[in-house]
N, C-alpha and C positions, 0 to 999 in steps of 0.2 A: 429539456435539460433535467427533470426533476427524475427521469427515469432512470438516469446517468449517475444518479446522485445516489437513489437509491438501490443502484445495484453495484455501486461503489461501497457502500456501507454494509449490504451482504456481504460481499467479498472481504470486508476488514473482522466484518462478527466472526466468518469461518476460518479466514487466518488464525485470528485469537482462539478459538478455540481447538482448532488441529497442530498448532505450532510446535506443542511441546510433542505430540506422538510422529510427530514429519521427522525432527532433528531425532529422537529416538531411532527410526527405522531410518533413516540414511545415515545415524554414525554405524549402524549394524551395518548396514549396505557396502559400506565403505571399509570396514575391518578384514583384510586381510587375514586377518590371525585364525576367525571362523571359519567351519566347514560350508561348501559351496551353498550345500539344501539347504542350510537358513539364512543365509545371504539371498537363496531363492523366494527364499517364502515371503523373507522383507522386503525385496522386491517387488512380489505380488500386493500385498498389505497396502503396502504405499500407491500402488496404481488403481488400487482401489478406492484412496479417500478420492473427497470431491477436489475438481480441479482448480475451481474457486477458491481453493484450503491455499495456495501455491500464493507464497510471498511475490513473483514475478507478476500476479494479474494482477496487483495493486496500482494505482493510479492517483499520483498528486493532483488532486481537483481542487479550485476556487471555491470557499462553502458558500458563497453567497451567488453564481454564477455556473457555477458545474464547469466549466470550463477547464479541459484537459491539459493546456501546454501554456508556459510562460506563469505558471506559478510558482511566486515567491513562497519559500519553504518555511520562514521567521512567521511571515504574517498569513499563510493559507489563502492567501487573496492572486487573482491574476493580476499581470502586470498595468490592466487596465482599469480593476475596481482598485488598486493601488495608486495609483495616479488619482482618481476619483474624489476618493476618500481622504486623499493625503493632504491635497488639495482643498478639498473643504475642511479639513482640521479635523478629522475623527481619528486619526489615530497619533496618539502619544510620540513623540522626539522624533515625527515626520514631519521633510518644510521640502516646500517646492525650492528648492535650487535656483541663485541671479546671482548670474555675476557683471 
């Protein structure tokens, strides 16, 4: 899991750092108003940065678990160290539910 973890965090460092030249060459991309060849060339630019730079391979993970699906978005945790934790009292204005 620690491998998941850390190639999750790759992928966030290069998000953050390609994010503002992605949205620069796709508002080009996307401007009709421009002549075709540098819509072309934006085009090229852009399939050129790393793939990893792409907001879509990003991945809600559990930080303490790695775990990919059924994480709560408030707390970063899955729904199981959620339960866990809640349960034992670590986290703040969490109660197990009786009715």
């Amino acid at each position: 899991m620690k491998n998941l973890i850390e190639r999750d965090k790759k992928r966030r460092y290069l998000f953050n750092k390609f994010e503002k030249k992605r949205l620069e060459l796709s508002s080009i991309i996307h401007n009709k108003a421009l002549p075709q060849n540098i819509r072309w060339k934006a085009t090229q630019k852009l399939a050129s940065l790393p793939k990893d730079s792409s907001k879509t391979r990003l991945r809600n993970r559990c930080v303490l678990t790695g775990r990919g699906r059924a994480t709560y978005r408030q707390f970063r945790l899955s729904r199981i160290m959620l339960r866990d934790l809640g349960g034992k009292g670590f986290i703040p204005g969490l109660r197990k539910s009786s009715w």
